[in-house]
N, C-alpha and C positions, 0 to 999 in steps of 0.2 A: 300516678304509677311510677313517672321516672325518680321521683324523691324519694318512695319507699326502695327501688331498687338501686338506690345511695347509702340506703345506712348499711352500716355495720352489725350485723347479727350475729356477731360473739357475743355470748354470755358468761363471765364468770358466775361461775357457781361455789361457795366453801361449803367447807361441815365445819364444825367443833365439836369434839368430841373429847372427853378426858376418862385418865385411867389410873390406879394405884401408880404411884409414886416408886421410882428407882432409887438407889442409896446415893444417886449423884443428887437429888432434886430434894430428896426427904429432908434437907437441915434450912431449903428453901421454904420448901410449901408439903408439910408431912400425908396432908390425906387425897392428891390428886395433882394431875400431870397431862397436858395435851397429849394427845395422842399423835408421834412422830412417827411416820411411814417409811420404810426404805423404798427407795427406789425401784429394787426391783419387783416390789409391793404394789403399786401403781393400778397395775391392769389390773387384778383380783379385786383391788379397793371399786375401782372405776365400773368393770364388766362381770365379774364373778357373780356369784349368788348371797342372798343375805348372811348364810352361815359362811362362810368362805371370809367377807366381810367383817363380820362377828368375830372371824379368829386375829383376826389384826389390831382388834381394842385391845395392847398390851403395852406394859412401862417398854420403851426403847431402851438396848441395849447399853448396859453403864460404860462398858470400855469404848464407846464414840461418843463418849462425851466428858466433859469437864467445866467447870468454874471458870471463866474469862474474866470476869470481875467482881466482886462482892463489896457491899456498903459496909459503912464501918457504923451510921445513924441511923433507924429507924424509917427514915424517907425515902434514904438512899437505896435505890434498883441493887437486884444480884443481878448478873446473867448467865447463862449456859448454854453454852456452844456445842452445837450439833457437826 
C-alpha cells in the first residue's frame, strides 16, 4: 500500500483534432489544420457539453498568427506561430 500511495496519479490526457484550414496555413497544408484553442476556451473544451465542444472545431483566428519560418526545399519544415 505504502508504494501505490507514492506514485504520482497525474495523467496527461491529448485530443487531436483537425479543422478547415485558415488563409495563414492554406499555402502550408490546403485541406486541414489542428484545432488551436484560445485560452479563454479551456473550461467549455475541458467541462462544457459535447455541442459547446463541437462549437470550438474551428480554423483559429488568422490575425494571431503568421509564418516564423518557411523552407525554401521540399524537406524543409514551414512553421507557424501562434
Amino acid at each position: 500500500m505504502g508504494q501505490i500511495a507514492n506514485l504520482n496519479l497525474f495523467t496527461m490526457n491529448s485530443s487531436r483534432r483537425s479543422t478547415l484550414t485558415n488563409e495563414v496555413v492554406k499555402p502550408i497544408h490546403p485541406s486541414r489544420m489542428p484545432v488551436i484553442l484560445d485560452a479563454a476556451d479551456y473550461g467549455t473544451w475541458l467541462s462544457g457539453s459535447p455541442d459547446e465542444a463541437a462549437r470550438l472545431l474551428k480554423p483559429f483566428g488568422t490575425e494571431r498568427m503568421h509564418i516564423a519560418m518557411e523552407g525554401g526545399k521540399a524537406d524543409d519544415q514551414r512553421h507557424v506561430v501562434v
